[in-house]
C-alpha positions, 0 to 999 in steps of 0.5 A: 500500500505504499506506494499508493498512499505516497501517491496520494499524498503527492497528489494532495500537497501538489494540488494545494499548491497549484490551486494557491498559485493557480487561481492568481495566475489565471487570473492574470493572464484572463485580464491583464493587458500586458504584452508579457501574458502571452509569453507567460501563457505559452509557458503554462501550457508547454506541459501539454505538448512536452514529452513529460521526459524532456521537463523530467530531463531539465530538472534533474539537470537544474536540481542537480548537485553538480551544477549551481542551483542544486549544488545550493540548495544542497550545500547552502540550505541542505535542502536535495531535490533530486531523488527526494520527495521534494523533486516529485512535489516540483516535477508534478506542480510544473507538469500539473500546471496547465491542469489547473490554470487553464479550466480557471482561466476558462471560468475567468474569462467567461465571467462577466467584466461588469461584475468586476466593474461594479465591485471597484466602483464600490471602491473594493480592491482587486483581492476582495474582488478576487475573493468576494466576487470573482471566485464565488461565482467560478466554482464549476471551473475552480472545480474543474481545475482542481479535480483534473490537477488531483487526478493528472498528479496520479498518474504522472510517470515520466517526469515523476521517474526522472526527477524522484527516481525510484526509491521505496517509501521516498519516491516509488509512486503507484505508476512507477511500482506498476512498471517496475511489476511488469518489467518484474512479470508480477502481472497479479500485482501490478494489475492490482495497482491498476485496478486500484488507480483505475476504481479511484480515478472513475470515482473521482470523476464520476463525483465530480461530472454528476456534481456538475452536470448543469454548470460543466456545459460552460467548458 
């Protein structure tokens, strides 16, 4: 059970940080007028398009020791992020990303722009507009990023493997302990993982789909 509740428990930590830092960016990118937006976009969404190798590639360079940033991190601050949980917590928050900003970038930009008007002619600030106006009224799409972020975590593999490695009870997630069973020809095992990952993930969404059977049409 292992590597299932160490998958979880990534799948949570990643998704709580993602929703801190998804809701402020999307928000940014929905209304702000800067030239940079578009950069900023097409960064967001490179996960979707990128082998999920080529950014576990990156940050195994970045975060290892031998070069700058890593050799820091590890030598400054005593903080390793390569083969440590810490790499998988990073690796899935940057591939994750997308999963989260785009639904809530989607629920933004369909909102209607006199609400917003109308909550700073009453002299309210973008925060409480954010937080009293904005969001209260996107939940479907708050929703909707959240659940795909949990649920993309969860079956990370390539980016998981690179950057974590595959080191029991530190970073051996359930998609990686079901490669490692297959390549081991534990077939019964590792359809057990399977199984076990495919009856939670219909769960999830099967909650999430009839819980937003009305609002979802938006997207």
């Amino acid at each position: 059970m292992q590597p299932l509740i160490l998958t979880f428990q990534l799948a949570l930590i990643v998704t709580g940080i993602l929703f801190v830092l998804g809701v402020p960016l999307a928000y940014w990118i929905a209304f702000s007028k800067s030239r940079f937006k578009y950069f900023v976009e097409t960064l967001v969404t490179m996960p979707l398009v990128l082998p999920p190798t080529v950014i576990g590639f990156y940050l195994l360079i970045a975060f290892s020791p031998q070069y700058f940033l890593g050799h820091f991190l590890e030598s400054y601050l005593g903080i390793r992020v390569v083969f440590s949980f810490i790499g998988l917590v990073i690796g899935s928050v940057i591939f994750s990303l997308p999963f989260m900003v785009n639904p809530i970038k989607a629920g933004l930009q369909n909102f209607r722009i006199s609400l917003i008007e109308a909550s700073f002619c009453l002299g309210k600030s973008r925060w409480e507009t954010l937080c009293r106006v904005v969001l209260p009224n996107i939940k479907p799409a708050l929703l909707t990023g959240i659940v795909m972020a949990f649920a993309h975590t969860i079956g990370e593999f390539g980016v998981v493997l690179m950057i974590g490695g595959n080191i029991p009870g530190q970073t051996r997630l359930a998609s990686i302990a079901i490669y490692d069973e297959v390549e081991a020809l534990n077939y019964h095992t590792a359809g057990l993982y399977a199984l076990i990952l495919v009856l939670i993930s219909f769960f999830i969404l099967f909650i999430f789909y009839y819980l937003n059977r009305k609002s979802f049409k938006i997207f």
